[in-house]
LOKE-316613 format. One record per residue (C-alpha): residue in three letters; x, y, z. Coordinates in steps of 0.05 Angstrom, whole numbers, plus 32768, in hexadecimal, padded with zeros to 4 digits. Example, Ala and Ser with C-alpha at 12.3 -4.5 7.8 and 13.67 -1.06 7.14 Angstrom:
<sites>
SITE  type     x     y     z
SITE   Ala  80F6  7FA6  809C
SITE   Ser  8111  7FEB  808F
</sites>
This chain:
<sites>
SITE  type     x     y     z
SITE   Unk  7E33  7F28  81C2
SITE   Unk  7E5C  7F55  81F5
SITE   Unk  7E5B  7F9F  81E2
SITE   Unk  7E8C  7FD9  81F0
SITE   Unk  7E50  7FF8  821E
SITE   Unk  7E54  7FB3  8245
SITE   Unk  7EA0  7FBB  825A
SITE   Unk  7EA8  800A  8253
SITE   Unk  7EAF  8029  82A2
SITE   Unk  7EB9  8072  82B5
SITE   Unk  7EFC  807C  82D1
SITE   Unk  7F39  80AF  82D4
SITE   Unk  7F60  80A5  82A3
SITE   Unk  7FA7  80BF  82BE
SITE   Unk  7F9D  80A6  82FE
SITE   Unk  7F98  8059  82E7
SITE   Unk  7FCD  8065  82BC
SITE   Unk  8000  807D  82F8
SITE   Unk  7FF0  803E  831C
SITE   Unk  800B  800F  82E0
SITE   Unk  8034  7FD7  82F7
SITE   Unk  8075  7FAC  82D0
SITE   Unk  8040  7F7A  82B9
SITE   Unk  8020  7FB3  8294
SITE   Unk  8032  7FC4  824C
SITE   Unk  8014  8008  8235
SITE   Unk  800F  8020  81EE
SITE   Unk  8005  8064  81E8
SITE   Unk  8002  80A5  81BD
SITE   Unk  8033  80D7  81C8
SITE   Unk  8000  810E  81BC
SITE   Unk  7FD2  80EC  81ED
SITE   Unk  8006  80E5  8229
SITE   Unk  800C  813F  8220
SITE   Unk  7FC8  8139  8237
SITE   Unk  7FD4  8118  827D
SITE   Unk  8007  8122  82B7
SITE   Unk  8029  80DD  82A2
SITE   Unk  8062  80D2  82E2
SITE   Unk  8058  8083  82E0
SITE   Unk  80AB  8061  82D0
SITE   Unk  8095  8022  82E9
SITE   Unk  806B  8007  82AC
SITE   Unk  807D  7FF0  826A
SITE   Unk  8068  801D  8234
SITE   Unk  8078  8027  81EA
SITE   Unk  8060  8063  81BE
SITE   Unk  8037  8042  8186
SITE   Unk  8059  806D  8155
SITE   Unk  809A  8050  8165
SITE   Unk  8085  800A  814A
SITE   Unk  8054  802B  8118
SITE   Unk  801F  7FF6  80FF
SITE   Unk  8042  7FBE  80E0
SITE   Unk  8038  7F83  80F1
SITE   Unk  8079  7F6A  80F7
SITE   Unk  8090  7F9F  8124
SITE   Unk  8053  7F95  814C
SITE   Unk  8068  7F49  8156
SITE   Unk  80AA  7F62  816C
SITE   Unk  808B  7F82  81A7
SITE   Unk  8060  7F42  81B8
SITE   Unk  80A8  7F14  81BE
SITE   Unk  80C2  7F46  81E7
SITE   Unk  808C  7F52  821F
SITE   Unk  8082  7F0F  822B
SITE   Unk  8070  7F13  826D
SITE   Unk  8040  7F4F  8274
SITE   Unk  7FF5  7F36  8284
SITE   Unk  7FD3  7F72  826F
SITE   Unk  7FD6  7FA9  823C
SITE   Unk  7FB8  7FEC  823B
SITE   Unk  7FAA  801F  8206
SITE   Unk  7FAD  806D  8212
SITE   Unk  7FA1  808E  81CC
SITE   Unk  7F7B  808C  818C
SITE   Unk  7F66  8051  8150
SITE   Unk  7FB3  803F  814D
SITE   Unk  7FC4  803B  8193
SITE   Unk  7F84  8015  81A1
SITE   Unk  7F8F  7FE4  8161
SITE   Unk  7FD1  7FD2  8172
SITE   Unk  7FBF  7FC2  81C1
SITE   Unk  7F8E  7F99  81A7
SITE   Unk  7FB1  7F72  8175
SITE   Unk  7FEB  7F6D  81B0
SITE   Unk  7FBE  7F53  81E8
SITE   Unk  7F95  7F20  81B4
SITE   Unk  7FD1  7EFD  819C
SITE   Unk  7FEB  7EFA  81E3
SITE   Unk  7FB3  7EE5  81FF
SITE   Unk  7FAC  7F1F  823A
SITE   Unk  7F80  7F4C  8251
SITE   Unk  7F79  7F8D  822A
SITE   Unk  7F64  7FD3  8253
SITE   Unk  7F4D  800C  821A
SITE   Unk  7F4F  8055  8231
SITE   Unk  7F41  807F  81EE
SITE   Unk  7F5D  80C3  81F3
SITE   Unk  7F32  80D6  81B4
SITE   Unk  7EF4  80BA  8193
SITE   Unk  7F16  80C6  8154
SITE   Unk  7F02  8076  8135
SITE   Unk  7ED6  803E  814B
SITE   Unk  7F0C  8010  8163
SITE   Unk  7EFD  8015  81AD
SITE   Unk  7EBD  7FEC  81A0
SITE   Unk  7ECF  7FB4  8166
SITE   Unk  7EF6  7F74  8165
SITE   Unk  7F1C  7F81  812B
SITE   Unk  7F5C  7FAD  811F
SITE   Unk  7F81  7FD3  80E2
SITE   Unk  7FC3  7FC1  80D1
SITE   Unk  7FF7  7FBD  80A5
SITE   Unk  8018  7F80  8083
SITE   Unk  804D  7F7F  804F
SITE   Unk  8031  7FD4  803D
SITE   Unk  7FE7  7FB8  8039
SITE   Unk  7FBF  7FD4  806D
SITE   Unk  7F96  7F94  8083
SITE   Unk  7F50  7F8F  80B4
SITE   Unk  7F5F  7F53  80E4
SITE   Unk  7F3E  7F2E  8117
SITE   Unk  7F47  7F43  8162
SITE   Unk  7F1C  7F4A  819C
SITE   Unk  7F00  7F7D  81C5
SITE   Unk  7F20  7F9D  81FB
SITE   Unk  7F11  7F7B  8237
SITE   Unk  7F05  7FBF  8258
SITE   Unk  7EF9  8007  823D
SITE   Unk  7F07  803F  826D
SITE   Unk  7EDD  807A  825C
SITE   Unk  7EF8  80C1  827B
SITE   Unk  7ECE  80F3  8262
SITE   Unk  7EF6  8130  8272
SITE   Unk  7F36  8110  8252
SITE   Unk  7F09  8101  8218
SITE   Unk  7EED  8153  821C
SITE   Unk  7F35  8163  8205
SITE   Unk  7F36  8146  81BE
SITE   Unk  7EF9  8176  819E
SITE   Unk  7F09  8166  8155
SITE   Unk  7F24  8124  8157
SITE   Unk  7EE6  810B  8172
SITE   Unk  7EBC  8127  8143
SITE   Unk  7EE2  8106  8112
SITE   Unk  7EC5  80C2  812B
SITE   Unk  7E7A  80D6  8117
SITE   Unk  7E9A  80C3  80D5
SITE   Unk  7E92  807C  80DF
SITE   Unk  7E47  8089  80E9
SITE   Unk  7E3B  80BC  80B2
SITE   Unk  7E56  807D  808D
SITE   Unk  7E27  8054  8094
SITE   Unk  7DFB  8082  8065
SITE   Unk  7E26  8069  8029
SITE   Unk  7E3C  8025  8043
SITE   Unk  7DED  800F  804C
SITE   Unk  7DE0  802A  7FFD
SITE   Unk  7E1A  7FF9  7FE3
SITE   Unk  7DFD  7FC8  800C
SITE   Unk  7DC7  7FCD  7FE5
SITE   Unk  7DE4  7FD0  7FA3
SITE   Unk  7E02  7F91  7FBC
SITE   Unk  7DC9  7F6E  7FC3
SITE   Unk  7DAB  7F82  7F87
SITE   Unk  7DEC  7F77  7F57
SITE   Unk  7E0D  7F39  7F76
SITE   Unk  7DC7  7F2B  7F9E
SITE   Unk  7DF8  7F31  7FE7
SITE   Unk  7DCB  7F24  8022
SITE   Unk  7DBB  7F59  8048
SITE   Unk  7DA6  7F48  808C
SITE   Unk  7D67  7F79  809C
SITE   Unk  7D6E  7F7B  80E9
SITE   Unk  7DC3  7F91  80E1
SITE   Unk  7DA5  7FC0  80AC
SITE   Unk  7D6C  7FDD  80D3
SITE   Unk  7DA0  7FE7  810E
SITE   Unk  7DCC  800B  80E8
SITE   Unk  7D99  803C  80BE
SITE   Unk  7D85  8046  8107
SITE   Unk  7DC8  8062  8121
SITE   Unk  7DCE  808B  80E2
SITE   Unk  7D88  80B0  80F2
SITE   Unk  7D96  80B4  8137
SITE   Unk  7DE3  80D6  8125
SITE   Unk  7DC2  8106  80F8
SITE   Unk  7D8D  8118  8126
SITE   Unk  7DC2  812B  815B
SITE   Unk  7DE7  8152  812A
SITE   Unk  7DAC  817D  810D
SITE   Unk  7D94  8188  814E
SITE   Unk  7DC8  81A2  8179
SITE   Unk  7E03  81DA  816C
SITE   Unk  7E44  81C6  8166
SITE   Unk  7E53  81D0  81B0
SITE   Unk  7E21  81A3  81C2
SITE   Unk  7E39  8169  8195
SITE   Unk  7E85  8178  81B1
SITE   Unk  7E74  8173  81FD
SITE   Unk  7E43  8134  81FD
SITE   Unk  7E81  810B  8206
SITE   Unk  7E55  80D0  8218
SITE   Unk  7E26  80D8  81E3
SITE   Unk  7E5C  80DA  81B4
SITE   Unk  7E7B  809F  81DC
SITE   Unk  7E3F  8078  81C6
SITE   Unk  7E37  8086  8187
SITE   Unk  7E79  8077  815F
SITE   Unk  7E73  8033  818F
SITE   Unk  7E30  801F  8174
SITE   Unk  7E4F  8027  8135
SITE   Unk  7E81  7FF6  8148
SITE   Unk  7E5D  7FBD  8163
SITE   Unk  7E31  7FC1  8130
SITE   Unk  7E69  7FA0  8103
SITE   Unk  7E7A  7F78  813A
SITE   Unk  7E34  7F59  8146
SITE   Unk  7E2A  7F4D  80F5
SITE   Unk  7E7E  7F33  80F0
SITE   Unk  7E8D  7F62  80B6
SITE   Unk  7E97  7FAE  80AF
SITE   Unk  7E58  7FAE  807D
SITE   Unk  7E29  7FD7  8098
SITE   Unk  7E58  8015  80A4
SITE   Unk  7E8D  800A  8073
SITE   Unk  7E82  8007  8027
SITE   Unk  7EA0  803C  7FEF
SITE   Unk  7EAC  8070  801A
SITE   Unk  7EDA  803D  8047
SITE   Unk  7EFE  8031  7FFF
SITE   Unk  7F08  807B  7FEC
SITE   Unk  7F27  8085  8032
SITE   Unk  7F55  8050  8025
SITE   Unk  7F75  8070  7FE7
SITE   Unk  7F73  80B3  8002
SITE   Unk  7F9C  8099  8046
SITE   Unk  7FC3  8077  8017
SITE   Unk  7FDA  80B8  7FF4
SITE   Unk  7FD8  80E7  803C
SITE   Unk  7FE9  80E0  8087
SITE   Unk  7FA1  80F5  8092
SITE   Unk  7F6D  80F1  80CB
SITE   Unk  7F3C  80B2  80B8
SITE   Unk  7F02  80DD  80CA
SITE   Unk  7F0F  8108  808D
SITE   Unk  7F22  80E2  805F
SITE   Unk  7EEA  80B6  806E
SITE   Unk  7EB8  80F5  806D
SITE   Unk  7ECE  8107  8027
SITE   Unk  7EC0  80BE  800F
SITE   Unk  7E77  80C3  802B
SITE   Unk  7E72  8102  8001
SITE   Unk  7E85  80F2  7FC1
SITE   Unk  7E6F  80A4  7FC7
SITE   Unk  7E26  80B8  7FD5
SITE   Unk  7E24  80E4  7F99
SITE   Unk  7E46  80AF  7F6D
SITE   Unk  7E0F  807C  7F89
SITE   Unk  7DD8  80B5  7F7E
SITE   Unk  7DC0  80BF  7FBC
SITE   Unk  7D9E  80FD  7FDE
SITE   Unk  7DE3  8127  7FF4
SITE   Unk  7DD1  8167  800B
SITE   Unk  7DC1  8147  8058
SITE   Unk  7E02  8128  805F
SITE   Unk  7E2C  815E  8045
SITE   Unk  7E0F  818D  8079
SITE   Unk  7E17  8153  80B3
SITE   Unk  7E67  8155  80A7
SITE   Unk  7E6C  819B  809C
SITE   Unk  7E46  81A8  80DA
SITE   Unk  7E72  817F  8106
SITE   Unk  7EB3  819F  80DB
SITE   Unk  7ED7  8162  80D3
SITE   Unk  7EEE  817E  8092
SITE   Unk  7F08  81C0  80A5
SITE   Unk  7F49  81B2  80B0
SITE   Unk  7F52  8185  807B
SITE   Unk  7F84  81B2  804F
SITE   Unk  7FB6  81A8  8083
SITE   Unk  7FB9  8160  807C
SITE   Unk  7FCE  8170  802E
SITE   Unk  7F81  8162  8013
SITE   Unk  7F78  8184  7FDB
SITE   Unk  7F49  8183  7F96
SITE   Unk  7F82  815E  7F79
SITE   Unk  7F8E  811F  7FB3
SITE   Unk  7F43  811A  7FB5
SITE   Unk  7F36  8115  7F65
SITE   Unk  7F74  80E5  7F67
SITE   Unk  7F5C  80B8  7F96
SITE   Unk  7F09  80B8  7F79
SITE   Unk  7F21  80A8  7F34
SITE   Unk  7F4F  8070  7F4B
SITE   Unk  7F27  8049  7F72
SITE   Unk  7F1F  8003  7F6C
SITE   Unk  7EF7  7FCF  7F7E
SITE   Unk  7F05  7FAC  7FBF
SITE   Unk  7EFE  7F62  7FBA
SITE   Unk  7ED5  7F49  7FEF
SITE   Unk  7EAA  7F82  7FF5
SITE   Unk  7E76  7FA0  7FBE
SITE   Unk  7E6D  7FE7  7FB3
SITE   Unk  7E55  801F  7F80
SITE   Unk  7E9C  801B  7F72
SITE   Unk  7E97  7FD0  7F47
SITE   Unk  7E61  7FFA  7F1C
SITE   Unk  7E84  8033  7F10
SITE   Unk  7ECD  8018  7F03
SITE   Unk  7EE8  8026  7EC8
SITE   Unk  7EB9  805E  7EB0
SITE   Unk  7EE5  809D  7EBB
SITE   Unk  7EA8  80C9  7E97
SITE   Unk  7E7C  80B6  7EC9
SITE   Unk  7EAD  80C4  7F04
SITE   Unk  7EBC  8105  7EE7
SITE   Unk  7E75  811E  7EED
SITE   Unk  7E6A  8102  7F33
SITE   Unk  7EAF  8131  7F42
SITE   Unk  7E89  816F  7F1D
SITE   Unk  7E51  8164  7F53
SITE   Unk  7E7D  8158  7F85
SITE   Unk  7EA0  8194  7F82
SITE   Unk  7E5D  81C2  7F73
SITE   Unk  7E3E  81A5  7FB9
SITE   Unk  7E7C  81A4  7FDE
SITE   Unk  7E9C  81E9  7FD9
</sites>
């Protein structure tokens, strides 16, 4: 199976962008264009935000570009989702520049949309190339930090696997698993063992990483090995809050590890290291949105968690909250 690493090439970013033809359609982030000297007027090229995530404004764009036979993606998750969703259904070639490393998307055949208000993971495809410009890349510090997030998540996800396979007796495929638990050592390694400058600057490092992380899901067809509770407490908390997914994702691996009783003190310094929670009060995250969204959660259908054992039994929750908030602040 093809890998991001097999289509990725080193390129600059602003000068492939300038040279964008008519047959070109270009989704973008406005935040990500401020970071470029963007003079191109010949391309097509629609702000992501404009047409938001919906699927049925998405499909509006596809019956109206008709006869483009590429699209490119300059931005974060969103930008990159939506490209991909475009250039599947259409049946062209997709170019990926990420601006940030802020999600995994950049490496996985899936996207994350929204349907009728339900945010739905659907089938895609990779891009068909990934242009990686390390100095644009040099100029988003915290947002890709946030991606280590779908890493550090693995550390929860792989612990509901297990419960998994033990309640409901779920296969677990050993080699996927290995692979994973792998990546997770390897991430926390990096993280212990160099300062936060370090971590920031190893663009290609980090590059690799949050891509492994991807494919991994790719190569076993679900998002199993790095997505589990903490995937599900994100959910609700996005739900409630326009917030970054690397946060809300970081609290989830928190407070789902000590709900599943597992060792915390490792992973709580990993994400405080890296500060991916620093600025989270800004986003509106507070005691109250986080105890809102813990004590809420449900199960999610097609995929087992600690959450299925824990429904229901507020008393329990609350304690896991107590402990929570004693390790946390």
């Amino acid at each position: 199976m093809s890998s991001f690493k097999d289509i990725t090439i080193k390129e600059d970013a602003e000068i492939f962008l300038n040279k964008l033809d008519r047959n070109s359609l270009l989704i973008y982030s406005e935040a990500s264009m401020k970071k470029i000297n963007f003079t191109n007027e010949n391309t097509n090229k629609i702000n992501w935000h404009d047409i938001s995530k919906n699927i049925s404004d998405i499909n509006c764009v596809i019956n109206n570009n008709n006869k483009i036979n590429q699209v490119v993606s300059f931005g974060g998750g969103s930008a990159i989702d939506i490209a991909k969703y475009v250039s599947y259904k259409m049946g062209v070639r997709h170019i990926c520049i990420p601006s940030m490393l802020s999600t995994n998307s950049y490496a996985t055949n899936k996207v994350a949309l929204i349907d009728g208000g339900n945010k739905l993971t659907m089938d895609a495809k990779l891009p068909d190339c990934v242009i990686l410009d390390c100095n644009l890349l040099r100029k988003s510090v915290t947002e890709n930090l946030y991606g280590l997030a779908d890493v550090l998540s693995i550390y929860t996800a792989s612990q509901d696997w297990k419960i998994a396979s033990k309640d409901i007796n779920e296969n677990m495929d050993e080699d996927i698993y290995k692979m994973s638990s792998e990546l997770l050592c390897e991430v926390l390694d990096f993280i212990s063992n160099n300062s936060l400058d370090e971590i920031s600057n190893n663009i290609e490092q980090l590059y690799d990483y949050i891509g492994v992380s991807g494919h991994i899901t790719n190569f076993y067809g679900t998002g199993r090995p790095e997505s589990g509770s903490e995937h599900i407490f994100a959910k609700k908390m996005e739900s409630k809050l326009d917030v970054p997914h690397g946060i809300a994702v970081s609290f989830g691996i928190i407070l789902m590890s000590i709900t599943q009783e597992m060792p915390v003190d490792n992973i709580i310094n990993a994400i405080k290291k890296i500060q991916v929670l620093d600025a989270s009060n800004l986003y509106g995250v507070n005691n109250s949105i986080i105890e809102e969204s813990f004590m809420s959660l449900i199960p999610r259908k097609d995929r087992y968690t600690i959450i299925d054992r824990v429904y229901g039994n507020n008393n329990y929750k609350s304690e896991k909250l107590k402990i929570f908030h004693e390790k946390y602040n």
